[in-house]
LODO-669859 format. One record per residue (C-alpha): x, y negated, z. Coordinates in steps of 0.05 Angstrom, whole numbers, plus 5000, padded with zeros to 4 digits. Last residue first. Example, Ala and Ser with C-alpha at 12.3 -4.5 7.8 and 13.67 -1.06 7.14 Angstrom:
// residues 2
527350215143
524650905156
//
This chain:
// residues 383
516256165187
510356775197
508256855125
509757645130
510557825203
506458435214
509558645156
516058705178
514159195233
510359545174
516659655127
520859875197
516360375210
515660635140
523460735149
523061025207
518861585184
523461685123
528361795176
523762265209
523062695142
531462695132
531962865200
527563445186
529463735121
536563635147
534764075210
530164615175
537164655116
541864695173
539065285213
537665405287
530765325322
530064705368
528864115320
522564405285
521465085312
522765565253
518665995213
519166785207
510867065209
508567465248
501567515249
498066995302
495767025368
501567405391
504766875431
511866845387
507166805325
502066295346
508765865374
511365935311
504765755279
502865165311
510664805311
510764925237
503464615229
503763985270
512263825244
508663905172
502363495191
506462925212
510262945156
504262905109
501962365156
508061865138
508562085071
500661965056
501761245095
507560995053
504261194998
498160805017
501560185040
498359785094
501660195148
499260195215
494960925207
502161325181
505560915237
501661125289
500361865262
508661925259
509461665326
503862325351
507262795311
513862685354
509962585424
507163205401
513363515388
515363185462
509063555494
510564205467
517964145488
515263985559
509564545559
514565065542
519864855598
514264835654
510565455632
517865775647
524065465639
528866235623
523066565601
519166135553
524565795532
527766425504
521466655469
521365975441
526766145403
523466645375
524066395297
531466215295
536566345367
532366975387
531667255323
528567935362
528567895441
531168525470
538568295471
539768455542
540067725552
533967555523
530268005556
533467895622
533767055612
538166875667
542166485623
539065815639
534065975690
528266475709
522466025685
519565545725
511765805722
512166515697
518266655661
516367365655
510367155609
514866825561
519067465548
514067925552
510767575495
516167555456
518068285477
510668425444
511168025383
517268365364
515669055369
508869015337
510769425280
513969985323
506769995352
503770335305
495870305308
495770045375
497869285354
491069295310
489968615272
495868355291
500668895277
495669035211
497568385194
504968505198
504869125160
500968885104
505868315094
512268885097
508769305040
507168795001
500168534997
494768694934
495169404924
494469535008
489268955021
483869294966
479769854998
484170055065
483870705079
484970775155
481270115154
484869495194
486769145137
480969125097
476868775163
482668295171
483868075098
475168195094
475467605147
479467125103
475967175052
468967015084
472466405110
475866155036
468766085003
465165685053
471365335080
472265125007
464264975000
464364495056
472164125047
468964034977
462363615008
468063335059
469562965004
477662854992
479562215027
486362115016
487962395091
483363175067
488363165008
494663005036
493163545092
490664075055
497264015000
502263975065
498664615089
499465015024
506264775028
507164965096
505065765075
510265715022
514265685069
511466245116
511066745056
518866655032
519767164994
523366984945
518467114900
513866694957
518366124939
516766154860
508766244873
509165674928
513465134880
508465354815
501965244866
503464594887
502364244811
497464704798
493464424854
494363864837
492063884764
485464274788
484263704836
484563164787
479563634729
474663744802
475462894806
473462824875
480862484885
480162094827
480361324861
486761624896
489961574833
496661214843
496461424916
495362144898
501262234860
506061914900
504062254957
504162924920
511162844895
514262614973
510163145006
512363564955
520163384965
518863445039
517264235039
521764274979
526964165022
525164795068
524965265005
531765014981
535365395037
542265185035
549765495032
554865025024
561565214991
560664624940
552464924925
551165674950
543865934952
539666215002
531866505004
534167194982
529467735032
531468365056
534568055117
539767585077
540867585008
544067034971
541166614915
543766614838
537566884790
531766784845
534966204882
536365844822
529865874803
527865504874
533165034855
530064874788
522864854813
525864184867
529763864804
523463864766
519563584820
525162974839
524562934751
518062694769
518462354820
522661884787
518361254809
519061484887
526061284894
523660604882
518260574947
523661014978
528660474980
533660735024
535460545092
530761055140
533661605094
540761485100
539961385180
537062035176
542062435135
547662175182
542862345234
542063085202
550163075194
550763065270
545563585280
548364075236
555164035252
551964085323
548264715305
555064965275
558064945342
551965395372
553465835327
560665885335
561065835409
562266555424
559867285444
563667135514
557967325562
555466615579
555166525501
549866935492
547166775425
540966595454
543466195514
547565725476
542165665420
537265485485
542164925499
542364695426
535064665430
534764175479
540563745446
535263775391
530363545426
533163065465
535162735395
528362845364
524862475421
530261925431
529761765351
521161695361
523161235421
528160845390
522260635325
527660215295
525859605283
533559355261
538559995262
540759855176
540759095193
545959195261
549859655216
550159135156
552258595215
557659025237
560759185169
//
């Protein structure tokens, strides 16, 4: 039993695990403070973050073990399993905050729009490293793009806008690492760009010409918030006691539980998507720019080992997590700073939930486990 454990631990990347454990202990702390347990509201979410936590390394340890490289043969049926839970959300799933992202399973409730965030990275990976040769194939692209669009259009039914929003990252990301000419990346940007500024010029019309039939209601709302905070400011509510909230903190912050905004309960989701909020004004620039700098740290061990590896699946899984822990940590802090559109998406590590924790531990263990492949590799032949 002891020599299967010491195997199982062997090259382990201990300073990648240290990062995501501070982390998350880190984030537990700011749960604490969030849910206000200094003025006797309770332990109980802040209890459940450490169920969560605990099983996450059980999940991780799992995942830096298995045999992915096998696993990854029945991707297919993975991808069918993932669209059947996101159905199952839409006939079965549980409402919360207007929106029905949840579902039940053995008296467990999960989110299956944050697994599918690594089961695509997992599907695509696979896909593209069996025909990477095809990747400027327009008939190739067309397949894989359908492929990620079904997963998106079924989460945003939920909706689920900023999920579906890491997907459409995940799919950039694979494709611009595999090699995809920067020709297409050209005429994309060309295309998308223009887009993307009649969204904000539509949007902030009196009478808008188009944005108001195509968006729901509460989408339209939040980018006319961002486009034009004066226009009704009950819609940039949030954003603004976020950003009150971090600028009151000022250099050192105001300390744990001394938090005025937060602990007068002015700061909206405090303990999920604005936790950040929280560090912002109880450990100042100081706090922020330390969790910042240990995500990167995170991304940055993931980069390494995605560039190290000699396997190309390995290395497309390795940088597709990489660009999911980039892109989630981007746009929550764009959204709790106000220079994005709100947006709900968790903090990876710090923000509380069990489904973002497992989806991560489970994507760092796979981490590992590429680690430990290339640390092996190094000595191949070597008697």
């Amino acid at each position: 039993m002891l020599l299967s454990f010491r195997k199982l631990i062997q090259n382990m990347d201990y300073w990648l695990i240290a990062a995501v454990c501070v982390l998350a202990l880190f984030g537990m702390v700011c749960i604490a403070s969030a849910t206000h347990v200094n003025l006797g509201e309770g332990y109980g979410t802040v209890l459940k973050q450490i169920a969560f936590f605990l099983m996450g390394l059980v999940l991780m340890l799992v995942a830096s073990w298995v045999d992915y490289e096998y696993i990854s043969q029945f991707y297919i049926p993975l991808y069918i399993a993932n669209l059947l839970l996101l159905l199952a959300v839409l006939f079965i799933g549980k409402e919360g905050n207007g929106a029905t992202r949840w579902i039940e399973i053995g008296g467990m409730t999960i989110q299956p729009s944050e697994f599918c965030k690594l089961i695509m990275i997992f599907v695509l990976s696979k896909i593209l490293s069996d025909h990477k040769e095809r990747i400027d194939d327009f008939s190739f692209l067309a397949v894989i793009v359908l492929i990620t669009a079904v997963p998106i259009l079924l989460i945003l039914k939920q909706p689920a806008l900023s999920a579906a929003m890491v997907n459409t990252a995940i799919l950039c990301i694979l494709l611009f690492v595999a090699g995809l000419n920067y020709r297409l990346i050209r005429n994309v940007l060309i295309v998308c760009v223009p887009i993307l500024l009649f969204v904000l010029w539509d949007v902030s019309r009196e009478d808008p010409l188009l944005m108001d039939k195509i968006l729901a209601q509460h989408q339209f709302n939040r980018i006319l918030a961002f486009v034009d905070p004066t226009r009704d400011p009950s819609l940039y509510y949030q954003t603004e006691k976020s950003i009150s909230a971090i600028g009151s903190g000022q250099l050192m912050g105001k300390g744990l539980f001394q938090g005025t905004l937060n602990q007068l309960s002015y700061l909206p989701e405090p303990h999920n998507d604005f936790i950040f909020s929280v560090i912002g004004e109880e450990f100042g620039f100081i706090g922020c720019i330390g969790v910042l700098c240990v995500l990167l740290f995170i991304v940055f061990r993931c980069i390494v080992i995605a560039i190290s590896t000699r396997d190309t699946f390995s290395q497309f899984i390795a940088a597709g997590i990489a660009g999911m822990f980039a892109f989630q940590t981007f746009v929550n802090v764009g959204v709790v700073t106000g220079i994005l559109p709100n947006t709900g998406i968790s903090l990876p590590f710090v923000s509380y939930g069990g489904s973002s924790m497992w989806t991560n531990m489970i994507a760092v263990g796979l981490v590992l486990n590429i680690g430990k492949r290339r640390s092996r590799s190094l000595f191949e032949g070597v008697t």
